[in-house]
KETI-340112 format. One line per 3 residues: number of its first residue (from 1); for each residue x, y, z of N, C-alpha, C, CB. Coordinates in steps of 0.02 Angstrom, whole numbers, plus 50000, padded with zeros to 5 digits. Glycine has a CB too. Layout:
REM residues N
NUM) X Y Z X Y Z X Y Z X Y Z | ...
END
This chain:
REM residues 316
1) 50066 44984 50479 50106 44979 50540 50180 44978 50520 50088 44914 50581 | 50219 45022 50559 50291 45014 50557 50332 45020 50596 50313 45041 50526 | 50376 45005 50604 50451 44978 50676 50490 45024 50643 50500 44875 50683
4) 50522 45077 50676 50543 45119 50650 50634 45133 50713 50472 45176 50642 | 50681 45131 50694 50745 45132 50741 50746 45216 50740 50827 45087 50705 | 50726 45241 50802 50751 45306 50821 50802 45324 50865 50708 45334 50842
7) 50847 45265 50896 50890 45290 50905 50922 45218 50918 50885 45346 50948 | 50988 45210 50946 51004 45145 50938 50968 45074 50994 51081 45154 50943 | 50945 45033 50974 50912 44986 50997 50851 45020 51014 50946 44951 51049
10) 50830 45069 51019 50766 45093 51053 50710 45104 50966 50789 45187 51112 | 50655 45063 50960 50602 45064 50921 50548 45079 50921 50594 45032 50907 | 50526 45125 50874 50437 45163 50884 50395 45119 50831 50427 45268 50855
13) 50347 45091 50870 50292 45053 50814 50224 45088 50808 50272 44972 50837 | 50223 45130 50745 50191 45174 50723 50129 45136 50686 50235 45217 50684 | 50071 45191 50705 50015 45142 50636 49993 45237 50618 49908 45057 50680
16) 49963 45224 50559 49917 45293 50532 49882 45306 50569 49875 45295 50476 | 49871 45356 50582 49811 45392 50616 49749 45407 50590 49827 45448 50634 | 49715 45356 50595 49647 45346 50572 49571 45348 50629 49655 45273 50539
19) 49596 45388 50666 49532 45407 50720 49533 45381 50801 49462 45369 50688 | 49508 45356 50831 49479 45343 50872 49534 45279 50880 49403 45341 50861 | 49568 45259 50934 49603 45192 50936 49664 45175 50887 49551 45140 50923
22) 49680 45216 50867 49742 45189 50830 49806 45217 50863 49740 45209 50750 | 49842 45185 50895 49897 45210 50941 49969 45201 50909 49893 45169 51010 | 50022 45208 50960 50064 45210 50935 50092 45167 50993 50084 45271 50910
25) 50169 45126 50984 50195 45084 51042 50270 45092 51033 50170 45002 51042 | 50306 45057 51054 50372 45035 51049 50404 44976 51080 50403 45080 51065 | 50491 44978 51086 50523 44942 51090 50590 44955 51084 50502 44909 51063
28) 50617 44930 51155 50701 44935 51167 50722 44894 51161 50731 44950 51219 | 50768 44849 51133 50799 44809 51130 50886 44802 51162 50785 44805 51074 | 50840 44827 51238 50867 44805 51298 50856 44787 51357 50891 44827 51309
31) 50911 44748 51424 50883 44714 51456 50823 44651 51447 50872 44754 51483 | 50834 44625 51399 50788 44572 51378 50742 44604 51346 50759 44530 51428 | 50731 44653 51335 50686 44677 51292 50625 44712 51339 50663 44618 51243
34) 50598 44763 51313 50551 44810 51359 50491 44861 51303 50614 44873 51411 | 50444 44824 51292 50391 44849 51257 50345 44898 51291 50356 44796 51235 | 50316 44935 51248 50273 45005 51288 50228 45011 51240 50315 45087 51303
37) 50177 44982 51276 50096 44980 51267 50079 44939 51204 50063 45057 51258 | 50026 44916 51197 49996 44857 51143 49936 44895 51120 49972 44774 51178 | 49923 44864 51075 49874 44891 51038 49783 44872 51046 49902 44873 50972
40) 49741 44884 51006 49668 44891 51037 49644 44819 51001 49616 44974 51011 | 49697 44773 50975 49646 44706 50952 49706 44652 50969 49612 44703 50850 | 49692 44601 50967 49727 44540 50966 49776 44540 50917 49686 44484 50958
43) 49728 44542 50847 49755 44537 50778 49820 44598 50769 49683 44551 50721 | 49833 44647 50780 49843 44698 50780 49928 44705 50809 49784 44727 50814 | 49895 44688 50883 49955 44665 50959 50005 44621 50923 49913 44607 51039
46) 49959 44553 50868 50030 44499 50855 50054 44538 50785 50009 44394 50838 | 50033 44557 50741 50056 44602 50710 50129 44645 50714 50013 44631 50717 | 50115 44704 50783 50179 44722 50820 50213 44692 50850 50177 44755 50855
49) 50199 44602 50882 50239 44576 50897 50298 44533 50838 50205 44546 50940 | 50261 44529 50787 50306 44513 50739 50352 44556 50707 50277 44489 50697 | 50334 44604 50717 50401 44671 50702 50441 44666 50744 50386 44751 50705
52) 50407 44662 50822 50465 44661 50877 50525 44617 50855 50437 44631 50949 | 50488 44547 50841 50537 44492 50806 50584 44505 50764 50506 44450 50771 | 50574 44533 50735 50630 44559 50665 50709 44587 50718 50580 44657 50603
55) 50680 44618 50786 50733 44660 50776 50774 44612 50863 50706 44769 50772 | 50749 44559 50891 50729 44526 50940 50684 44467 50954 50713 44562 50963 | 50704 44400 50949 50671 44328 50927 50651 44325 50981 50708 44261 50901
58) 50683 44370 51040 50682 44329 51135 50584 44390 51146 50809 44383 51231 | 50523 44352 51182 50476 44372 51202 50513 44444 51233 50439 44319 51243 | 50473 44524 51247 50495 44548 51292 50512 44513 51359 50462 44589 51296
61) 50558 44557 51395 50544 44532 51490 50502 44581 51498 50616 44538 51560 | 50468 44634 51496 50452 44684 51527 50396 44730 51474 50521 44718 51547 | 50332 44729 51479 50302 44780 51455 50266 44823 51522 50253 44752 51400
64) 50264 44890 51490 50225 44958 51511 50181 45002 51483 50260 44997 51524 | 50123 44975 51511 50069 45028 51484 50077 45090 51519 49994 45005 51493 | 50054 45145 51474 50083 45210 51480 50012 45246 51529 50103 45248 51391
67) 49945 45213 51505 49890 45225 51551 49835 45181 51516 49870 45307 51560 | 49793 45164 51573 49736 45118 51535 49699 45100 51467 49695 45130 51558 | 49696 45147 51441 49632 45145 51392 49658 45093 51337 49609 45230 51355
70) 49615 45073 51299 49607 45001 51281 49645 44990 51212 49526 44980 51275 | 49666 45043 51185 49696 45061 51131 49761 45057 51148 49676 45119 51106 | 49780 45051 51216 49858 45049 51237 49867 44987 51305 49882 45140 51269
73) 49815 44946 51292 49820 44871 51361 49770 44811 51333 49776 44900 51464 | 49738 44801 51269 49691 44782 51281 49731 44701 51236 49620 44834 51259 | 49804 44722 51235 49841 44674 51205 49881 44636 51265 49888 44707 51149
76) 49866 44658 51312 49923 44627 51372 49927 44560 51380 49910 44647 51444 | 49867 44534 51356 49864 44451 51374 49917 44424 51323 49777 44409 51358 | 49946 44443 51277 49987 44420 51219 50074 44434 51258 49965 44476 51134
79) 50074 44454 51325 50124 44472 51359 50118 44429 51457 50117 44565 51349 | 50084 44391 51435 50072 44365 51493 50130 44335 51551 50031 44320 51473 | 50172 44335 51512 50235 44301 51550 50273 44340 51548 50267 44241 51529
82) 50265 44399 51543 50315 44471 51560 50290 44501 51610 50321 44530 51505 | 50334 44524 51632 50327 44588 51679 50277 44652 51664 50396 44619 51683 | 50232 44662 51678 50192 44721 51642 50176 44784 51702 50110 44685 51607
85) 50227 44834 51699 50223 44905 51732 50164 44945 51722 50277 44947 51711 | 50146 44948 51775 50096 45015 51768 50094 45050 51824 50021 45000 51752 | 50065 45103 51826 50047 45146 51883 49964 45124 51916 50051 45231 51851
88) 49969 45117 51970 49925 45065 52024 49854 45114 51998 49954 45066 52136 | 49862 45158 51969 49786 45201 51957 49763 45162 51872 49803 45320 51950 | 49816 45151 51861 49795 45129 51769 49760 45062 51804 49884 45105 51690
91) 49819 45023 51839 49785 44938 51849 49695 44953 51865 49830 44887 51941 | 49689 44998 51933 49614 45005 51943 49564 45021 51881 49606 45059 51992 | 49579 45055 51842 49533 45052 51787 49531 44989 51743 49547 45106 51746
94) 49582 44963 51739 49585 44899 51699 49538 44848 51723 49654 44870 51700 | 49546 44849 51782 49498 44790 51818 49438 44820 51824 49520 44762 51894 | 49409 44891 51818 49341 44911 51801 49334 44891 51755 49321 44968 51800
97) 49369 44898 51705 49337 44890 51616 49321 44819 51625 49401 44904 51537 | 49356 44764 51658 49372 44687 51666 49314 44697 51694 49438 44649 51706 | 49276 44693 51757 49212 44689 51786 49172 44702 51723 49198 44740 51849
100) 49152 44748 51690 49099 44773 51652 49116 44729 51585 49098 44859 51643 | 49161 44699 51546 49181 44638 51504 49175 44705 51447 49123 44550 51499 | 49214 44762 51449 49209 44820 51390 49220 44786 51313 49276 44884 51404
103) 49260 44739 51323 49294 44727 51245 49232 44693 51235 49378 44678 51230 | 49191 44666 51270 49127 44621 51241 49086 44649 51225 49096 44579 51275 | 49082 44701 51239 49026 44770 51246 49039 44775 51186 49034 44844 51297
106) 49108 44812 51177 49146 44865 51100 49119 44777 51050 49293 44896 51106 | 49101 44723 51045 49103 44680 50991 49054 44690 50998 49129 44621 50980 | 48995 44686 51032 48918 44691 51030 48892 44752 50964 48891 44720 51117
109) 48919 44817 51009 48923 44864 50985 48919 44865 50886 48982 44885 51023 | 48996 44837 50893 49022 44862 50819 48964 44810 50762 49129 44838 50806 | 48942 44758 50791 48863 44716 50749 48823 44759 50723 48806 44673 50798
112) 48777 44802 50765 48729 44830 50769 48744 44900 50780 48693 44802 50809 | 48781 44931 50718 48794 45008 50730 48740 45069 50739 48830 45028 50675 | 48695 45014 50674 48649 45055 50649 48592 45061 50743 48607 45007 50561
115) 48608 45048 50787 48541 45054 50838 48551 45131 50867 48540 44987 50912 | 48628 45146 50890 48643 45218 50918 48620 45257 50884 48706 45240 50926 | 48612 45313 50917 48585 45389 50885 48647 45413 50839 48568 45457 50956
118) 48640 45456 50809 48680 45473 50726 48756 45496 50781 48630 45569 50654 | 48763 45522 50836 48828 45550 50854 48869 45484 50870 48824 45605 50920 | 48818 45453 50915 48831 45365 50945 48870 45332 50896 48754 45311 50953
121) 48840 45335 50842 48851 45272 50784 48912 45307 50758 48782 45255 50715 | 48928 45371 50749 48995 45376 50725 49065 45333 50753 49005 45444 50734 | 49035 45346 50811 49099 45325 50861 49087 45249 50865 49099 45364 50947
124) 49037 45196 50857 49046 45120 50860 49066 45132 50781 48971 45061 50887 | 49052 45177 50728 49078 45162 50667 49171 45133 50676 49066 45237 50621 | 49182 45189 50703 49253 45201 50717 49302 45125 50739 49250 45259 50783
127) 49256 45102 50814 49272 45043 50839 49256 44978 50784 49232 45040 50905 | 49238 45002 50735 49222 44924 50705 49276 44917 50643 49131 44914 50671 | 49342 44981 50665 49400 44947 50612 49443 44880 50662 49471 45024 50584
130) 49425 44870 50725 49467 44850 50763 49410 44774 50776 49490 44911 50826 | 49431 44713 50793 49397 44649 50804 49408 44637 50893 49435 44583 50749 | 49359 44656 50943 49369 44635 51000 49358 44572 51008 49341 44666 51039
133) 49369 44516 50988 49344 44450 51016 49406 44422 51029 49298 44405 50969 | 49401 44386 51075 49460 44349 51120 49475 44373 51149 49509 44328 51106 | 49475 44460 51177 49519 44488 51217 49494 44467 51280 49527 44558 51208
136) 49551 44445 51335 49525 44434 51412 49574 44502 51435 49549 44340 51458 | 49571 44545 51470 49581 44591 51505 49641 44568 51559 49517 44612 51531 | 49683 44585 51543 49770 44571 51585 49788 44611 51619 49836 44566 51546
139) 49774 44622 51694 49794 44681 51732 49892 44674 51721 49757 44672 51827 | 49897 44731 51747 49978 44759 51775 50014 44702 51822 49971 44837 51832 | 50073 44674 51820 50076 44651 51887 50154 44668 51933 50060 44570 51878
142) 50147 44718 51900 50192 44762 51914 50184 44842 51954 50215 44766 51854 | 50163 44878 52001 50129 44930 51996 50167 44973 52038 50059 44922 52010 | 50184 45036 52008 50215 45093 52017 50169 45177 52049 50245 45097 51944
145) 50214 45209 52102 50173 45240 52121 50210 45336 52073 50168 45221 52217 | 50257 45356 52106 50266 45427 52072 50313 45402 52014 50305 45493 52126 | 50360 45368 52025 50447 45335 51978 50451 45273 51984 50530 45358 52009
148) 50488 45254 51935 50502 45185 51933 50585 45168 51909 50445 45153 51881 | 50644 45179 51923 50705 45178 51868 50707 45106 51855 50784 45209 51894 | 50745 45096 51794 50750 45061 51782 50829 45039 51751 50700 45062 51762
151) 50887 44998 51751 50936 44984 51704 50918 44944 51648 50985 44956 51732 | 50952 44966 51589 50927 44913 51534 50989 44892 51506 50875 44943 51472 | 51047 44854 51513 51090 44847 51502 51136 44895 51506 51085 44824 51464
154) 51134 44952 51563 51169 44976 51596 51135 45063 51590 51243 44953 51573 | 51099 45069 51532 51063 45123 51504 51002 45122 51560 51041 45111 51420 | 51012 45217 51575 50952 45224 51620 50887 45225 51585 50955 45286 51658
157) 50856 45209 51628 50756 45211 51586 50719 45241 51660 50703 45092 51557 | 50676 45287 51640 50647 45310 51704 50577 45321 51684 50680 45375 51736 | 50526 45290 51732 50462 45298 51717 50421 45353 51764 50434 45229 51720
160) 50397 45386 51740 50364 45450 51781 50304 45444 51777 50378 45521 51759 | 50258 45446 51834 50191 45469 51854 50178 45542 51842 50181 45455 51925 | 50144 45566 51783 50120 45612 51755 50045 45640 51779 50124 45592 51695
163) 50003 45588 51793 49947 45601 51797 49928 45642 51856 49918 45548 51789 | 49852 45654 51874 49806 45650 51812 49809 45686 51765 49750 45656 51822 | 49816 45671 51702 49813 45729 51633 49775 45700 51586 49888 45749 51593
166) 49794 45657 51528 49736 45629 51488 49695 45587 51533 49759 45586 51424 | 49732 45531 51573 49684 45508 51615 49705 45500 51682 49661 45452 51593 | 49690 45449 51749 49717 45447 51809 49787 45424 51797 49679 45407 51855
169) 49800 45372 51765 49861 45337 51788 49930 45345 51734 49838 45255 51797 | 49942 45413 51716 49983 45422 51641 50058 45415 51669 49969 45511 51595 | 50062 45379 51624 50157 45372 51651 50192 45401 51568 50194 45250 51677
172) 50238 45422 51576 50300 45435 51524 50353 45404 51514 50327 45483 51530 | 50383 45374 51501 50455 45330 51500 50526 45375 51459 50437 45246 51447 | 50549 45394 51500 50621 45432 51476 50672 45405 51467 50647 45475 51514
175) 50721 45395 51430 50781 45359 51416 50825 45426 51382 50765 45286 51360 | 50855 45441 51438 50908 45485 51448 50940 45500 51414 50939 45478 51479 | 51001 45442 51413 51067 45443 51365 51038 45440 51287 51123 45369 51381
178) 50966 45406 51287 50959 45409 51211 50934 45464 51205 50920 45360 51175 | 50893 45513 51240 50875 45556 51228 50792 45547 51186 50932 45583 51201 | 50758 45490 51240 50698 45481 51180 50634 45495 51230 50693 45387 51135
181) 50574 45506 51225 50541 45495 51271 50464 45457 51232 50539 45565 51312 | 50434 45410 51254 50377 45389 51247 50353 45415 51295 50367 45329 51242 | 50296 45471 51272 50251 45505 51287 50189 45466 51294 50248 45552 51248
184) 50169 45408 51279 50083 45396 51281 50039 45434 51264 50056 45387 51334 | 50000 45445 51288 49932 45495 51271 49951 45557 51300 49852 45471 51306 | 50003 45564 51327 50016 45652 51363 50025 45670 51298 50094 45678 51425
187) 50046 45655 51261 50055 45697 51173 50019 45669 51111 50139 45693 51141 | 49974 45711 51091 49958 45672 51010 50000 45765 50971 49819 45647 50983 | 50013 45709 50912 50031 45756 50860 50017 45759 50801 50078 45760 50854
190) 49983 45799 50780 49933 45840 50739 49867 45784 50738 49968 45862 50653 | 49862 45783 50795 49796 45747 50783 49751 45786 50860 49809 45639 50783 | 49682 45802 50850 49664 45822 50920 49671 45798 50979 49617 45830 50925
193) 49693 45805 51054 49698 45758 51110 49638 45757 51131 49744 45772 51164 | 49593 45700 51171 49543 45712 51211 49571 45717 51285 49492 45660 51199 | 49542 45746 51331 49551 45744 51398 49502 45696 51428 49546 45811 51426
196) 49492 45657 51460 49449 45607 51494 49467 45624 51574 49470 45521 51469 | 49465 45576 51610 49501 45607 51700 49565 45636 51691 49521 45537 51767 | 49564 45686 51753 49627 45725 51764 49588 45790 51751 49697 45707 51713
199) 49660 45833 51737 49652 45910 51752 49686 45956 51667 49714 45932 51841 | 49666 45999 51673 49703 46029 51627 49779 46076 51651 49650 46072 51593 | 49789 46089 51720 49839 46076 51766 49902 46039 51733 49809 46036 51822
202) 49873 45980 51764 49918 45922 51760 49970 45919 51692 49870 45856 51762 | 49887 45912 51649 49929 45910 51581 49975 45941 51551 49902 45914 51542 | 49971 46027 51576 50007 46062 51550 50061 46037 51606 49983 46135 51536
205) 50101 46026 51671 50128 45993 51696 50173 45937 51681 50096 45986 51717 | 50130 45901 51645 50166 45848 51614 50201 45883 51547 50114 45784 51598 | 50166 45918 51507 50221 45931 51449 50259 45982 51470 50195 45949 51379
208) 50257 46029 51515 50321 46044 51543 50384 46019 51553 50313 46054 51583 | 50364 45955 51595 50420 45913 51611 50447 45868 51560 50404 45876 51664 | 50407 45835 51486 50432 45820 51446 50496 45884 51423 50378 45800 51407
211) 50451 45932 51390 50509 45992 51370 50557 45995 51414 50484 46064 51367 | 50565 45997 51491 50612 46007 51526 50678 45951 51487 50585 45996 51604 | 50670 45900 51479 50711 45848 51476 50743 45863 51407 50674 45780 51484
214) 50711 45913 51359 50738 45914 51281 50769 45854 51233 50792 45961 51281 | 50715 45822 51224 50720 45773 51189 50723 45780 51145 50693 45740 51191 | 50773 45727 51090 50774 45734 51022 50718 45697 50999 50836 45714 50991
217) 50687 45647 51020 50612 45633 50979 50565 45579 51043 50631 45575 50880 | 50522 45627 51027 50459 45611 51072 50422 45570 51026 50413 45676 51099 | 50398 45496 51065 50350 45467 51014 50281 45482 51054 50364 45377 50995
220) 50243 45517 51043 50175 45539 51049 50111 45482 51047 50168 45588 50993 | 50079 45459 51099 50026 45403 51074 49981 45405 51021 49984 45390 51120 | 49985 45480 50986 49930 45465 50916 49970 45528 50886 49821 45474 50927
223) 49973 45503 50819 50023 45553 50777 50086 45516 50753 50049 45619 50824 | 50114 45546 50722 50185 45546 50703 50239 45563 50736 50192 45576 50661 | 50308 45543 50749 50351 45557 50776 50362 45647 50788 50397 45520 50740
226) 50379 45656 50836 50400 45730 50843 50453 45753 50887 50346 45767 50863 | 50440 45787 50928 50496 45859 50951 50478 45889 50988 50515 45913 50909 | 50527 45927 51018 50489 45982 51075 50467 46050 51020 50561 46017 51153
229) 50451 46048 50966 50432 46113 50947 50345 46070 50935 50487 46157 50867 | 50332 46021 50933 50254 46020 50905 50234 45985 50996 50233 45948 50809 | 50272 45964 51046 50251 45974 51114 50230 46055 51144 50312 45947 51153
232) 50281 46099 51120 50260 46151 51134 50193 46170 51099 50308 46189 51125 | 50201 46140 51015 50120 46179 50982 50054 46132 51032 50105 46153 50862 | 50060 46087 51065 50012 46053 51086 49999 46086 51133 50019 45992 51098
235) 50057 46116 51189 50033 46141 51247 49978 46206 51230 50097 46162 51290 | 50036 46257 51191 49984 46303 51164 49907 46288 51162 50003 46313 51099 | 49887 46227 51113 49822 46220 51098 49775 46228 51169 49814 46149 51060
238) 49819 46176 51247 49756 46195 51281 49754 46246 51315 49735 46154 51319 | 49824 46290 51308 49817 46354 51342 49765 46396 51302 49888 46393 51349 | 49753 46401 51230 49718 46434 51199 49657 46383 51209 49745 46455 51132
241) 49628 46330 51208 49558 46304 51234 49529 46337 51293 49562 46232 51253 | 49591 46329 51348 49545 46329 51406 49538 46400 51439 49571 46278 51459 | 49575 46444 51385 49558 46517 51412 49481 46515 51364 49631 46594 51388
244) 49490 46502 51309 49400 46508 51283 49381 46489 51309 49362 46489 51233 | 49371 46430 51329 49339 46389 51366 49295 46427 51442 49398 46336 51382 | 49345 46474 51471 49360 46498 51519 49298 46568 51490 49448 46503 51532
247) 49296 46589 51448 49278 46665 51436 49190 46633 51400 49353 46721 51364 | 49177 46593 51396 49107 46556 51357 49069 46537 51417 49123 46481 51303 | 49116 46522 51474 49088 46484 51518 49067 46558 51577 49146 46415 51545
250) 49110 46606 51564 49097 46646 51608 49012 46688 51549 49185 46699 51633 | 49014 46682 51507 48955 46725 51465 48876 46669 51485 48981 46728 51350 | 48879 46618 51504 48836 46576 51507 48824 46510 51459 48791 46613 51507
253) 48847 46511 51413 48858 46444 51354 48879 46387 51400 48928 46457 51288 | 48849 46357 51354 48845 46274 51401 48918 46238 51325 48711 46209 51396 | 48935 46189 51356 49012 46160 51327 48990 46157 51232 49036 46051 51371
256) 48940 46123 51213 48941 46108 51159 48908 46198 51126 48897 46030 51151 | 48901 46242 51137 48864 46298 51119 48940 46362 51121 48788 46310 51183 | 48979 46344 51164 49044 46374 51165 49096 46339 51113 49070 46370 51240
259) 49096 46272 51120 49144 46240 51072 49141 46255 50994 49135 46169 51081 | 49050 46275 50988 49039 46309 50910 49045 46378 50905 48968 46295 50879 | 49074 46417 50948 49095 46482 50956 49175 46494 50959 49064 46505 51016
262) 49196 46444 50971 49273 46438 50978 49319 46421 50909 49287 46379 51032 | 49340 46481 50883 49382 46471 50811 49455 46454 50824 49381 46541 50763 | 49457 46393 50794 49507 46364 50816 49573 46377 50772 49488 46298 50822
265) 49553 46421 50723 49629 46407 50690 49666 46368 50662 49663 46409 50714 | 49727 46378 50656 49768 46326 50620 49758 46258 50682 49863 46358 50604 | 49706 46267 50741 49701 46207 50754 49640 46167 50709 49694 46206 50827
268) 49620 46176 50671 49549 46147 50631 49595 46117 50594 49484 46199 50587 | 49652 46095 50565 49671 46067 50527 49712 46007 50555 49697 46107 50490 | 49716 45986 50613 49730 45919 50649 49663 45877 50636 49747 45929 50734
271) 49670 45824 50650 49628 45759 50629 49603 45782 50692 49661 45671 50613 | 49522 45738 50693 49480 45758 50727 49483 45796 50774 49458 45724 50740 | 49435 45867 50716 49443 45941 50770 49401 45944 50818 49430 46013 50737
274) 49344 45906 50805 49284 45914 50844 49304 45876 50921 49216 45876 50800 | 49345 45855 50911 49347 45829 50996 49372 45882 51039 49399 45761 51012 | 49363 45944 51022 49362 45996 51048 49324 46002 51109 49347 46032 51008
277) 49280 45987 51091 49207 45969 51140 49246 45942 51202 49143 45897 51103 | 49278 45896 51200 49291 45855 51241 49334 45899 51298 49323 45798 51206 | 49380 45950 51268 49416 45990 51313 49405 46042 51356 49450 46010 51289
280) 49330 46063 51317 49297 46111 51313 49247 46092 51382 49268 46119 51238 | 49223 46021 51371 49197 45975 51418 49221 45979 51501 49216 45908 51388 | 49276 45955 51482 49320 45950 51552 49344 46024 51579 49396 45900 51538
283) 49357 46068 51540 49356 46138 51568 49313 46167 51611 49354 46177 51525 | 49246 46132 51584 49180 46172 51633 49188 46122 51693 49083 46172 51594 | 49199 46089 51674 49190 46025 51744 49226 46060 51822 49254 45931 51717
286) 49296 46071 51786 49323 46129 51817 49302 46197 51861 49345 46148 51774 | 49277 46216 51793 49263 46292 51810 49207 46278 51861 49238 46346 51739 | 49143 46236 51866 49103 46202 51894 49126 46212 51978 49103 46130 51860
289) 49169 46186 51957 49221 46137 52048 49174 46101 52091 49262 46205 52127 | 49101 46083 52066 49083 46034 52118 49092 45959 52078 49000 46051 52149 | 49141 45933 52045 49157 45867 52043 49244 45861 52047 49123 45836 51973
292) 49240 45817 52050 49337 45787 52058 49336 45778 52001 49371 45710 52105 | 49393 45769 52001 49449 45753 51928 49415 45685 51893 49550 45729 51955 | 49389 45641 51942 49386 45573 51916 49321 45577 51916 49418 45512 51953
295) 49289 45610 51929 49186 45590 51935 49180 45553 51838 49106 45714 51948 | 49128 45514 51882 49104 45474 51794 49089 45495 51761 49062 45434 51775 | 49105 45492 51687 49069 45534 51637 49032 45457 51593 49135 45597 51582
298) 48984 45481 51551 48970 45434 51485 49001 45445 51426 48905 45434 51463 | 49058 45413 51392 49087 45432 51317 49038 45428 51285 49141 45392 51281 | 48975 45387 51283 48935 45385 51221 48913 45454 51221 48874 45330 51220
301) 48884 45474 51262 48852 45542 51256 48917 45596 51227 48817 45566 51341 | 48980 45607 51259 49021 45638 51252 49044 45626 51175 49060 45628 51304 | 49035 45579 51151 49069 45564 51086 49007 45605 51036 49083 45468 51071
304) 48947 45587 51058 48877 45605 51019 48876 45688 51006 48804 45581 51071 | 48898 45723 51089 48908 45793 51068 48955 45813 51034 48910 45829 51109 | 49003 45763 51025 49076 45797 51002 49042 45797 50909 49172 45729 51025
307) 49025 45752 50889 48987 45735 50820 48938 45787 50818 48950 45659 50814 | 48909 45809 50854 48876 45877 50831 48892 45941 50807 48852 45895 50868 | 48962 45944 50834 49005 46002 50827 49024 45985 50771 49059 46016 50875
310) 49013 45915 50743 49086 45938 50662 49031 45932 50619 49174 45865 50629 | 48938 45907 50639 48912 45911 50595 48875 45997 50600 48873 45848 50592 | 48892 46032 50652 48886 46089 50627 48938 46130 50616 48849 46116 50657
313) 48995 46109 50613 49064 46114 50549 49048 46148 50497 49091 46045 50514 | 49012 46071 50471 49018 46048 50408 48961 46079 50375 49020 45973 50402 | 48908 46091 50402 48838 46136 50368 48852 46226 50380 48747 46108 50424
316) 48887 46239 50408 48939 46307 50414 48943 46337 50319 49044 46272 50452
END
C-alpha cells in the first residue's frame, strides 16, 4: 500500500493489483479532509487510514464511495462520523448486501474453499487474501442524484453520476483546477474491467466524459496511475469486445463458447484476461433485450465460467 501526492494536497492510496478486490482510494487534504472509497477489510481500511495520518492527524469530514461493491465501502464503518456521499443507487445495494450479511457469507466462504466447484473455489481462493470479520455494513448518509459540487477550501470538486456502467450507482469525482480525476471502477488500468449492472453504452459514456475533461492523472479503481492515453486504450478494449461479442452472438455461440473464440491481443496481457467472459456476458444480455440493465445475475456461476476460459487458455 502507498499514499502517493499527485498533485498538491490531493493523494492516491494505491495497493498492487493482485486480483479480485484490491482497489485503489484516495485523499484531499482539503476542506477538512475528503476521502474516496475504503477498502475490502477492516485491517486494510486502518492501514489507509494511517497513511491518511501522515499527511492529516484531523479524521476526514467527508468520504465518497465511488459505487457499491465491497472492495470500495465495506470500510465505511471506520468513517462513521463523516459525511459519506454516494449516489442513492450505490446506498440501495449497500443495504441489499446489509440484508443478506455478504461480508459474513465472503468469511464463511473463505473457511471452506475446498466445497465450491473448481471455477467457484478460484474466486473464494481470491477472497481469502482479505479477513471479513467485524465488518457491519455503513450505508451513505449523504445521497446524490446526477451532481454533487462541492468547495474544498475554495477549490472546486465535482461529483458526477456516471452510471449505469460498471455498476448502478458509479460516480467520478473531478477536481478541476488540479486537474485530477478519481475514476473508481469506470477505469481499471492494465488490469481487465468486469461489467456487472449497467450498459456497455454508459460506459463508453462515462469515459468519454472523463477524456472530455483532459486530465493530467486519472486514478483508476484497479491498476496504476494513468492518463487519457490508457482511458482511451480501455475504451478501445470494449469497443473491440462488444463488436465480437456482437458478431459470435449473431453466428449462434453462447457467451463462454464466443469468449474462447475471441483473440484478444495485446489485450491477453492485462491481469485477469479471462474476465472477458464477463463482458462478453453482459453483451448478450443486451443483444438478448429481454432483461434490464439491473436483472440479477449469480457471480458464483459468472466467476466459475470466467475460470473456464483461462483454464482453456492455459491447455491451448
Amino acid at each position: 500500500m502507498e499514499l502517493k501526492e499527485i498533485a498538491k494536497d490531493v493523494y492516491a492510496c494505491l495497493q498492487e493489483d493482485k486480483g479480485i478486490g484490491w482497489n485503489n482510494a484516495g485523499f484531499v487534504n482539503l476542506g477538512g479532509g475528503l476521502a474516496i472509497d475504503t477498502f475490502y477489510d477492516l485491517n486494510r481500511t486502518r492501514q489507509m487510514i494511517e497513511l491518511y495520518k501522515t499527511v492529516s492527524p484531523i479524521p476526514a469530514r467527508r468520504l465518497v464511495n465511488t459505487h457499491h461493491n465491497g472492495d470500495h465501502t465495506w470500510g465505511n464503518q471506520l468513517f462513521q462520523d463523516s459525511e459519506i456521499i454516494a449516489h442513492r443507487l450505490c446506498a440501495e445495494e449497500i443495504e441489499k448486501e446489509k440484508k443478506r450479511n455478504l461480508p459474513g457469507s465472503f468469511q464463511k466462504w473463505i473457511q471452506k474453499p475446498e466445497v465450491f466447484p473448481p471455477g467457484m473455489k478460484q474466486f473464494v481462493v481470491g477472497l481469502s487474501q482479505f479477513d471479513y470479520s467485524g465488518i457491519e455494513l455503513t450505508l451513505p448518509n449523504h445521497l446524490i442524484e446526477d451532481r454533487f459540487d462541492l468547495e474544498l477550501d475554495g477549490y472546486p470538486c465535482q461529483l458526477i453520476y456516471v452510471g449505469p456502467a460498471h455498476t448502478s450507482g458509479d460516480l467520478i469525482l473531478y477536481l478541476p483546477e488540479h486537474k485530477v480525476i478519481f475514476a473508481g471502477d469506470i477505469v481499471f488500468c492494465k488490469c481487465t474491467p468486469i461489467g456487472w449492472e449497467g450498459t456497455h453504452a454508459k460506459w463508453i459514456e462515462a469515459l468519454d466524459l472523463v477524456l472530455s475533461f483532459e486530465p493530467e492523472v486519472v486514478v483508476p479503481g484497479h491498476g496504476p496511475l494513468c492518463g487519457v492515453d490508457e482511458v482511451k486504450e480501455l475504451r478501445a478494449y470494449f469497443e473491440f469486445v462488444y463488436s465480437e461479442a456482437k458478431r459470435f452472438f449473431n453466428e449462434g455461440l453462447d457467451p463462454l463458447e464466443a469468449s474462447k473464440k475471441i483473440n484478444l491481443g495485446p489485450y491477453i496481457d492485462w491481469s485477469e484476461p479471462e474476465r472477458l467472459f464477463f463482458n462478453v456476458n453482459r453483451a448478450y444480455r443486451e443483444f438478448r433485450n429481454v432483461e434490464p440493465w439491473d436483472a440479477p445475475f449469480n457471480a458464483l456461476d459468472l466467476f466459475g465460467k470466467s475460470n473456464e476460459l483461462r483454464i482453456h487458455w492455459d491447455g491451448i
